[in-house]
N, C-alpha and C positions, 0 to 999 in steps of 0.2 A: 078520398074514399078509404073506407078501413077496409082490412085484410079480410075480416068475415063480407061483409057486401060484395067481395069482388070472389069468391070463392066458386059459386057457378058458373061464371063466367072463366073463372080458372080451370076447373074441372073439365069442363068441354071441351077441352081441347088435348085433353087426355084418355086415349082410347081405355076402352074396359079389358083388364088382363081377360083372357078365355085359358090362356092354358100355355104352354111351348110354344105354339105358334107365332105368337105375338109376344112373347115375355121383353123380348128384346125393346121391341116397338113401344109397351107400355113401361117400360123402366127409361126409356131416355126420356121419355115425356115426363115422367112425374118425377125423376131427379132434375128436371128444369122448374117445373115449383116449388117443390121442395126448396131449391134450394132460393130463389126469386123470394119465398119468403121464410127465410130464417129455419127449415126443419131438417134441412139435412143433416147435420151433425148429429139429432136425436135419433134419426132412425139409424144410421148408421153407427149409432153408439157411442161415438166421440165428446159427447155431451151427457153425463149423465146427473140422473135428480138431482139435484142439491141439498144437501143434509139428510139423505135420505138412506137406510138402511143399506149395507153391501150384503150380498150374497142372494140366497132364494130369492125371491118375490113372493108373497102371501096373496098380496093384492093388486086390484087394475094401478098402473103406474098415474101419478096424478091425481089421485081418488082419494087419497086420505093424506092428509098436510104431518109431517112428519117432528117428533122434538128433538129439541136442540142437542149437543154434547154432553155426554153426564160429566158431573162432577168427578170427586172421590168416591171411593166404594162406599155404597150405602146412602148415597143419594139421590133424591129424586131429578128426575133428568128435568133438564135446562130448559125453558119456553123460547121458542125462538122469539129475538127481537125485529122491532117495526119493517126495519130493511130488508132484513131474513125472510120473511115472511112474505112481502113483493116479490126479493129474488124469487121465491120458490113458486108462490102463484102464475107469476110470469112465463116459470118453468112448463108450469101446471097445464095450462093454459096451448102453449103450443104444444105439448106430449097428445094433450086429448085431440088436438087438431089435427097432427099426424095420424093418429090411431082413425081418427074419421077420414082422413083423407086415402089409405089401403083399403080400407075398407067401401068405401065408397066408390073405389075406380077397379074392384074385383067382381066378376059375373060370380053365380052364384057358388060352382065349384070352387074356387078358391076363396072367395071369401067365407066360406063353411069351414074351412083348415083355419082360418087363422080367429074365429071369433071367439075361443076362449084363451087365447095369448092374452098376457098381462102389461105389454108393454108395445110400444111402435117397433122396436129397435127387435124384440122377436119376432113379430110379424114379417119385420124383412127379412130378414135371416133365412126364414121360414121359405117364403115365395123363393128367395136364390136356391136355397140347397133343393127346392122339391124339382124346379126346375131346368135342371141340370144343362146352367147355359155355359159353364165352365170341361167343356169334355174335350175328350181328343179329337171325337166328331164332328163336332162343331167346328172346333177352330180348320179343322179338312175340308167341310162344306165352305168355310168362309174365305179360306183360302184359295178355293178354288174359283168361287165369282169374284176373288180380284183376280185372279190369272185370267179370266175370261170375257173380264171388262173390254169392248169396242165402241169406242167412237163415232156412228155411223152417217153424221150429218155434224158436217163443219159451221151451221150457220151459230146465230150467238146464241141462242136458247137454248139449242141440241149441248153445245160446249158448257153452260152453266149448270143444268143439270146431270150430264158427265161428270163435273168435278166433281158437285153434292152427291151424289150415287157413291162415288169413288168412296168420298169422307166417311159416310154414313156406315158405308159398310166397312171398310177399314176401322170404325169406330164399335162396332161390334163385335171383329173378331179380338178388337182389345180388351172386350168385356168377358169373352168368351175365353178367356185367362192366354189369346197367341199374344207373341211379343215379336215384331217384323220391324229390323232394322231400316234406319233413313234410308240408307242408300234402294235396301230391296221395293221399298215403297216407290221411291223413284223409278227403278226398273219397270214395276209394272204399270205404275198411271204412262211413261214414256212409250211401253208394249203397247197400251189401248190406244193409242192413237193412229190413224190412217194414215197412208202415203203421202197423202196432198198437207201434210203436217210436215214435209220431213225439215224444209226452212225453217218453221218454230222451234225444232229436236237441234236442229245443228245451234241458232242462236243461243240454248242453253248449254249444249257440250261446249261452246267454246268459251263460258265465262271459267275463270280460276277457279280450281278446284277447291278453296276454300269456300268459293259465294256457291258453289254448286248443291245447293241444301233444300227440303221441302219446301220455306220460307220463300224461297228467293223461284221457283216453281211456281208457287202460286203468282205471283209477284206480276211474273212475264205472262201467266197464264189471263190474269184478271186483265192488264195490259190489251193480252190477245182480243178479249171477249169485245171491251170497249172498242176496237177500232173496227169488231164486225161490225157492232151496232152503227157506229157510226158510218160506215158502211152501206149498211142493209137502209137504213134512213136516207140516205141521199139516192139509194137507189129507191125506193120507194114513194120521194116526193118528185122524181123527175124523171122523165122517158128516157130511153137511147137519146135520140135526138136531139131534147133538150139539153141530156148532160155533154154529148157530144161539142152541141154548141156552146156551152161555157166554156168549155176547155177549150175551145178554140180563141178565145174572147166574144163572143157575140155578145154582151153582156147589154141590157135594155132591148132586145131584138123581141121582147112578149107577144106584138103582134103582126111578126111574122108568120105568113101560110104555110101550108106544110105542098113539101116541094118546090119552095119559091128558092132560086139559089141568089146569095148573097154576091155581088160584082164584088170582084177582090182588085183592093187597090195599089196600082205598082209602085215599086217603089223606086225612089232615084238611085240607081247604082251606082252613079260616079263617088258618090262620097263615100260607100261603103269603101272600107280596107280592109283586106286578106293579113289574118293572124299571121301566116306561113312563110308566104313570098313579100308582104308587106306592101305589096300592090293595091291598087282601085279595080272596082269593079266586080269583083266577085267575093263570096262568102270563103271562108276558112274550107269547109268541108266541099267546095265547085275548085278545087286550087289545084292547077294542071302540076304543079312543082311539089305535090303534097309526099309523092314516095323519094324524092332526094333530098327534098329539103333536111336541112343538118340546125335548123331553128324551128323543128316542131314543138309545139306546147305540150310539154310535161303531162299537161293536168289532161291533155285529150288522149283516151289510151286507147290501146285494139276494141275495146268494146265498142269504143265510137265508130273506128275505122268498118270494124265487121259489117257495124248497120249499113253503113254508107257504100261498101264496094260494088261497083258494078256489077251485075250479072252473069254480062258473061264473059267475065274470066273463070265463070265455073259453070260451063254449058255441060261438061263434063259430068255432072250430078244427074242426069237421070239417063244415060248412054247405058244400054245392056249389054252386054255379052253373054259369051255362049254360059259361063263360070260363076253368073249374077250381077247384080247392079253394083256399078263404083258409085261410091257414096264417098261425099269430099265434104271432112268436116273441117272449120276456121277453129283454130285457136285462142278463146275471149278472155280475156284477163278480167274483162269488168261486167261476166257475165255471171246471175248468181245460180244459174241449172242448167244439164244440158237441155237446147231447143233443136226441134226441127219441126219443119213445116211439109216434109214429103211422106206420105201415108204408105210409101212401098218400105221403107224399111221397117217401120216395126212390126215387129212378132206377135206381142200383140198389146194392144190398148184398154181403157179404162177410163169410165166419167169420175171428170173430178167432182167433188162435192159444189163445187161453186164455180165460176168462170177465174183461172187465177191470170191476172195483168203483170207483165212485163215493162216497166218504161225502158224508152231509147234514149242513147247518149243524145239524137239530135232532137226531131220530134216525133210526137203519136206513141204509138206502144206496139204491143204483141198482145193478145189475148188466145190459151192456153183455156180448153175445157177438157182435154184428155191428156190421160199420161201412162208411159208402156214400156216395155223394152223394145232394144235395139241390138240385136247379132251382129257384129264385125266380124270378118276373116280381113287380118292385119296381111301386109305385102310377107311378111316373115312364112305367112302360116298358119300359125298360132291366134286362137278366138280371143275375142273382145267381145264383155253383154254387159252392153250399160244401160243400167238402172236406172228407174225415175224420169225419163226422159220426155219432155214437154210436148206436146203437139202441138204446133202452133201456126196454123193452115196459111197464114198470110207472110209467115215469112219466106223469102227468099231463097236463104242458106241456113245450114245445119249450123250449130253451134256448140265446140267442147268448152265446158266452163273450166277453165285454168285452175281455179278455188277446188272446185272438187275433183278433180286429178291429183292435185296437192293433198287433201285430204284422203284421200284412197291409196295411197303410199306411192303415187308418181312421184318423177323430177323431170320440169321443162328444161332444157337446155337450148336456148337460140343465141346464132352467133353466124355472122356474114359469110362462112364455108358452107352453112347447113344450121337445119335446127333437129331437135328431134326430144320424143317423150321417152321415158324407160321407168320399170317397176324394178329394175335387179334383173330380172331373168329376158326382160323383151325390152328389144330398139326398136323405133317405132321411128322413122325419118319423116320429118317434115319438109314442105317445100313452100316458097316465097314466092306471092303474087301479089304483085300490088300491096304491098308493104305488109299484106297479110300470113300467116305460116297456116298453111294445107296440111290435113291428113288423110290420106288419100287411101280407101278400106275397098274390101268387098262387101257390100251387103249378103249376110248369111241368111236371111228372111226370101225366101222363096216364094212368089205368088202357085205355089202347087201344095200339093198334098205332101207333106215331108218337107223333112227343113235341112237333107244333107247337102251339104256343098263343100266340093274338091276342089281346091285352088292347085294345090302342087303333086307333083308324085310321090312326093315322100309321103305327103298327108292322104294320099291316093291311098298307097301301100298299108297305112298304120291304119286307116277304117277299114280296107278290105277284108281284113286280117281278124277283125272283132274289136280294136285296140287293143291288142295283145302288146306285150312291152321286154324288154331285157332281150336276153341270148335269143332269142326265138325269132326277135323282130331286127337282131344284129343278120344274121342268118339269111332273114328273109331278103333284107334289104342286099346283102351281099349278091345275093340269087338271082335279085331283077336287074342287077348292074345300076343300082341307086349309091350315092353318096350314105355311107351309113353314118355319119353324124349328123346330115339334114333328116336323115331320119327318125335318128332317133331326138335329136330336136323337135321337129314336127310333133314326136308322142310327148313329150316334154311339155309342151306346150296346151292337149289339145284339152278345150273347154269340155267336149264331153266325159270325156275321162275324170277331169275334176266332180262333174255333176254326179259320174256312175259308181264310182271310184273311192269316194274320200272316204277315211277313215277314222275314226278319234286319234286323236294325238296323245301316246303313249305316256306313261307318267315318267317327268323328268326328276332325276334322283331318289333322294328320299326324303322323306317327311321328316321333320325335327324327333327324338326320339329323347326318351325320359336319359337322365345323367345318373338317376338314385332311385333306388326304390322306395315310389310311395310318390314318383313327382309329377308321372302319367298314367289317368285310367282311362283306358279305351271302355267302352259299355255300348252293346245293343241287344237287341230285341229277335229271337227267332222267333217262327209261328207263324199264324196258326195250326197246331195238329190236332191229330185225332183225340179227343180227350181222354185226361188217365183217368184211376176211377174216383180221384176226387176233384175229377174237373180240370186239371190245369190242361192248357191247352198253348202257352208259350214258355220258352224260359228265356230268362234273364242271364246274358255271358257280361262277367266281369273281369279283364284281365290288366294284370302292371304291367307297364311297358318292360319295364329293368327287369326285374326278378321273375317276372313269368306267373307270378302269385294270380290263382284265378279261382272264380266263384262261377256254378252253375246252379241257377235259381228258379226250380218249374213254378210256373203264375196260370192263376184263371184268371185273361186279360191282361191286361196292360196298366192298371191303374197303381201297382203295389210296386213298379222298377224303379219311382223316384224314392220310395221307405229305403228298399233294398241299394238302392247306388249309395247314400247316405250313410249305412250301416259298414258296406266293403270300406267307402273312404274312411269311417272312423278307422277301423281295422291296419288301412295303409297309414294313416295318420302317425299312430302308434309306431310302427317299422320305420315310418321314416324322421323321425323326431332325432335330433331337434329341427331337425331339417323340417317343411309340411307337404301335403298335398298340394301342386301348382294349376293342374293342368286337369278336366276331364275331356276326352272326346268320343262323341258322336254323330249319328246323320241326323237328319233333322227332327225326328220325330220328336211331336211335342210333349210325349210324359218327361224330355228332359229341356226341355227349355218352357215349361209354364211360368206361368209369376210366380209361385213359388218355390220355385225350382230358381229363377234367376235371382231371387231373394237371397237366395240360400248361397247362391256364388258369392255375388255381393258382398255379404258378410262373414262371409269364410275366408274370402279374398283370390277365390278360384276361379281360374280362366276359363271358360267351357268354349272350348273348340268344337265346330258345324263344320263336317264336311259336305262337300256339295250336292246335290242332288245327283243321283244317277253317277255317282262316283266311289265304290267300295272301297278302290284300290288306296283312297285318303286314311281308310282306317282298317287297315288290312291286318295290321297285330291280332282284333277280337274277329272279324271276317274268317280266317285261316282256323282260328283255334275254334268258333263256330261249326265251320266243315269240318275238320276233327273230331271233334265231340259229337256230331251228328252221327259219321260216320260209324264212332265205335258204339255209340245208341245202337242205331240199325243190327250192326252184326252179334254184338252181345244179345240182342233179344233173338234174334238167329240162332245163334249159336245153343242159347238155352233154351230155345223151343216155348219161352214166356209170350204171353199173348201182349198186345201192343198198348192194354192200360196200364203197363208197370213200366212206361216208358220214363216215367220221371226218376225209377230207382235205379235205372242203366244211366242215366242224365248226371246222375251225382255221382254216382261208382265212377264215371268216365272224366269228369273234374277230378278225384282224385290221382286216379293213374297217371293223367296226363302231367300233375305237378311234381310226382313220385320219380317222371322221366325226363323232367323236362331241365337244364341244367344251366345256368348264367355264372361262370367264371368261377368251374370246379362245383357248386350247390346246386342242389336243386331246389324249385321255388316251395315244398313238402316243406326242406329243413330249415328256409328260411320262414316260411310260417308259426313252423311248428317246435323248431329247436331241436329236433330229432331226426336221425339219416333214416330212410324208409329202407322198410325190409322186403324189396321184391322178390327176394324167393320164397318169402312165407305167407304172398298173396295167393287168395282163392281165385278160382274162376265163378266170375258172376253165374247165377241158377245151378249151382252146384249144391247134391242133395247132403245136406249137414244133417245132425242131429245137436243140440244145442241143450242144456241144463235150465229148468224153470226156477226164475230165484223163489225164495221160501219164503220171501214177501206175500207172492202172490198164487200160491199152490197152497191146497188143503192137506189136511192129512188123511193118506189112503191115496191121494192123487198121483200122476206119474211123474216122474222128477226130471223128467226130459221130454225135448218133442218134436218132430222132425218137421221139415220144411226144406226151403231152398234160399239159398245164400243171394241177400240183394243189396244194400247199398251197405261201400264202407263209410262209415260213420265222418261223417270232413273233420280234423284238426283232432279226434283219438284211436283212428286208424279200427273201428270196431264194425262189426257188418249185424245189417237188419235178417230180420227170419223172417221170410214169407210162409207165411201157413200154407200148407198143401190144402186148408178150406178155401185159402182165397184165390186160385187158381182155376 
């Protein structure tokens, strides 16, 4: 089938641009034909006419066949030859097809804008810039629905279109000129995901951190989906029942009744032999020798044991006192989450998205449809709240999984005097039953309203108190005739205090700092203010690490600090030569990390440092000199009684002063600028009434040869000040 027949067919499937709302949606669609059939490089320009005039355009591109190379001067030009002449038709040919294909997939508003362009390659141009999908808003809205991407249904369908959402929209904000590192991508597809996901999350944190990449993500992810499906199929073509009874073997049992139970056939014991004792008659796991035995099998480990232990050697598990329930968890080595099957300890619960199954080392399984936390009060004192914890109504006994203790920064330690857990600050003693190691808690979950629970006096004394801590709770504890190191243990320890309590973690050292000047630019953004009266309403702080060398730049908007960052670094460039600029830093905002802006690194060869979100103190060099300069804004307009639209002429006077006083190793960063020591006793004070000389440029004759005003910005890098007219006050 040729390209024009299938062309309708093409097109429909390509929504009609309307306007912003869709731009997005109609450009990823028609850069998939486009390029399906050979015209993307024309609209996009990369492909231009063949032998065909450079510069204006006169006429529609592809509309008039063009001639060949002139000779010498004063020759008639060349005819193209037989080949030339396909090349260029060939040309011809898709140019006009392009031109019908924007035009044809724009409702009637924009295809109005683009019907007297002369060529494909302007018509696009045309739709991106009117469009304005490239802003700093944009990529904030887009960024925001990936931060707020949720997973909300684990089946395989919910999952496949979770990841295409994911893509799609991560695939716009790339159009939308943001640029989001692998790893950040990672962070947030791993944030969208639900609880009952945390086993998929762990299987990927624990490959090498080289295979740890978006590639190898999807990988596990497509992995994931396929074995829903496969899944969700066998539960679909068969009952409970049915499937219950395959896995048991009943296999050709089709027409058996429901309720009919199958005679189960015995078996001969005498032959069997015991792995353990080596004995007849009973199986490995009925083996009365199983906790002395010194020839257990390796390969059968506490997981197995867990399932299999008798009951009641832990009758102890649902016994109240006056303090809360003791709650006796086994320690499972071969267990992959914590389970429990008693619904009085948790706090509270949560449906999983799907029923998740457990097998057993021996037979049958666990089946888990909720998952919640669980409050300890440890024999120390001190809380335990573990997370993710399985409900699993049919089992027996509680379960710590080993694996994730390890992972949460425990160490098991078991040994024939004692066993016991520890994070660094808490011992946590196990005990030996039947070959199994006990940990033996309070449950803090309380069937009442309130969830306090006092095990000891110390922990008595540190709640009563408010959890109050230090001298106060030395004091108190001295006063009740308490142990004042269990006490202050107790506060040490107490979970709530973590929850009420915690605070960010202070910044450690310091940040790498420039060596020379010109080798770190810090740069950001104040604003929004009240506008001055030509509009600006932010400025731009640029300041060098080393020399203190600093620019204040009032802006309407935010769109002109990547021109201005640009301009400072030629300036340092200059200063720091031969040596260059290495390094800029910023937060995150995107006027400094667009595509253009990371082009620009790229090729310059400059590292542009992101400090973290919600974290000043990473870039505190321009942060400080910001609140400075605000500061002396503020009171210089104060001081001179100027009204708050000539905020930008205090903005630049106060960059001045500040490099005038500012001094790195005997200079200040004025004389490093400028080559000259500043003369601060022969500064004015900002809105101070002058009288100033009109040059004879621009005075008539008869006119006055002076003219008073008030003194407003000194001029940066010739130390000269502006005259505010007493009109424009």
């Amino acid at each position: 089938m040729s390209t024009d027949s299938a062309t309708p067919t093409t097109l429909s499937a390509v929504p009609k641009l309307r306007g912003n709302a869709n731009y997005i949606e109609w450009r990823e669609a028609i850069e998939e034909q486009l390029l399906a059939h050979d015209l993307l490089d024309i609209v996009e320009g990369t492909e231009e006419e063949p032998f065909g005039q450079k510069g204006v355009r006169k006429r529609r591109a592809g509309s008039v066949m063009p001639t060949g190379g002139t000779g010498d001067p004063g020759d008639a030009p060349k005819a193209l030859s037989a080949v030339e002449v396909k090349q260029w038709k060939d040309w011809s040919k898709r140019e006009s097809k392009a031109q019908a294909w924007l035009r044809m997939t724009c409702t009637e508003g924009p295809k109005r804008s683009i019907m007297g362009m002369l060529s494909a390659h302007e018509m696009w141009s045309h739709l991106e810039n009117t469009h304005m999908v490239r802003t700093i808003e944009r990529q904030g809205q887009l960024l925001q629905t990936l931060a707020s991407f949720r997973l909300l249904s684990a089946n395989s369908k919910a999952m496949t279109t979770h990841m295409e959402s994911f893509l799609v929209t991560l695939s716009r904000y790339e159009t939308a000129g943001g640029i989001l590192p692998e790893s950040q991508q990672i962070v947030l597809f791993l944030n969208s995901l639900p609880a009952a996901m945390e086993q998929w999350k762990d299987t990927y944190a624990a490959l090498d951190e080289y295979r740890q990449t978006w590639v190898e993500l999807e990988r596990l992810w497509n992995r994931k989906v396929e074995d829903k499906e496969r899944y969700e199929t066998s539960k679909g073509s068969h009952s409970n029942g049915d499937a219950l009874a395959t896995h048991g073997g009943n296999h050709g049992q089709k027409g058996k009744k429901t309720g009919e139970k199958k005679e189960k056939k015995q078996r001969d014991m005498s032959k069997v032999k015991c792995w353990t004792c080596e004995k007849t008659g009973h199986f490995k796991r009925d083996c009365p020798d199983a906790e002395d035995s010194s020839k257990k099998d390796k390969t059968d480990g506490q997981a197995n044991a867990a399932v299999e232990a008798e009951f009641e050697a832990f009758v102890g598990q649902a016994v109240q006192d006056a303090t809360g329930l003791d709650s006796e968890w086994v320690i499972d080595s071969g267990a992959t989450h914590h389970l429990s099957g008693d619904p009085k300890v948790f706090a509270s619960r949560s449906d999983l998205p799907e029923p998740f199954s457990f097998s057993l080392a021996g037979q049958g399984s666990l089946t888990a449809e909720q998952m919640g936390e669980v409050p300890l009060r440890l024999p120390s004192g001190h809380g335990l709240s573990l997370q993710d914890v399985y409900f699993t109504p049919s089992a027996r006994l509680n379960l710590l999984s080993a694996s994730r203790l390890l992972s949460r920064g425990w160490t098991i330690s078991l040994a024939p005097s004692g066993g016991r857990i520890s994070n660094g600050k808490v011992d946590v003693p196990l005990e030996k039953r039947k070959g199994l190691w006990v940990l033996t808690a309070k449950s803090a979950n309380q069937p009442t309203h309130g969830r306090v629970l006092v095990t000891t006096g110390a922990e008595s004394l540190h709640a009563a108190l408010g959890h109050i801590r230090g001298k106060k709770l030395e004091d108190a504890a001295a006063q009740a005739g308490l142990k004042v190191a269990d006490v202050m243990r107790s506060a040490e320890g107490c979970s709530t205090c973590a929850e009420a309590k915690a605070t960010k973690q202070p910044k450690a050292g310091t940040s790498p700092r420039g060596a020379y000047a010109g080798e770190l630019v810090h740069v950001d953004i104040a604003g929004p203010f009240q506008p001055a009266k030509a509009g600006e309403d932010h400025f731009l702080a640029l300041v060098d690490d080393w020399s203190k060398i600093s620019l204040v730049v009032p802006m309407g908007g935010k769109t002109e600090a990547y021109r201005h960052l640009r301009a400072f670094v030629s300036i340092m460039a200059r200063l720091a030569a031969p040596r260059a600029v290495r390094f800029v830093r910023s937060d995150g905002g995107g006027e400094f990390g667009s595509l253009e802006a990371q082009a620009w690194y790229r090729e310059t060869g400059i590292q542009h440092q992101v400090s973290p979100p919600y974290t000043p103190e990473l870039n505190g060099v321009v942060e400080r000199f910001m609140r400075t300069a605000k500061e002396m804004i503020t009171a210089m307009l104060k001081g001179s009684a100027l009204p708050h639209e000539y905020w930008t002429h205090a903005a630049r006077h106060a960059a001045c002063i500040i490099m005038k006083t500012t001094k790195v190793q005997g200079k200040t960063a004025w004389e490093r600028l400028t080559g000259r020591e500043p003369t601060l006793p022969t500064s004015r004070v900002f809105g101070q009434s002058i009288t100033v000389a009109i040059p004879r440029a621009v005075r008539t004759k008869g006119s006055l040869t002076n003219a008073r005003g008030v003194r407003g910005t000194l001029a940066q890098g010739i130390g000269l000040g502006s005259l505010l007219q007493s009109s424009d006050q």
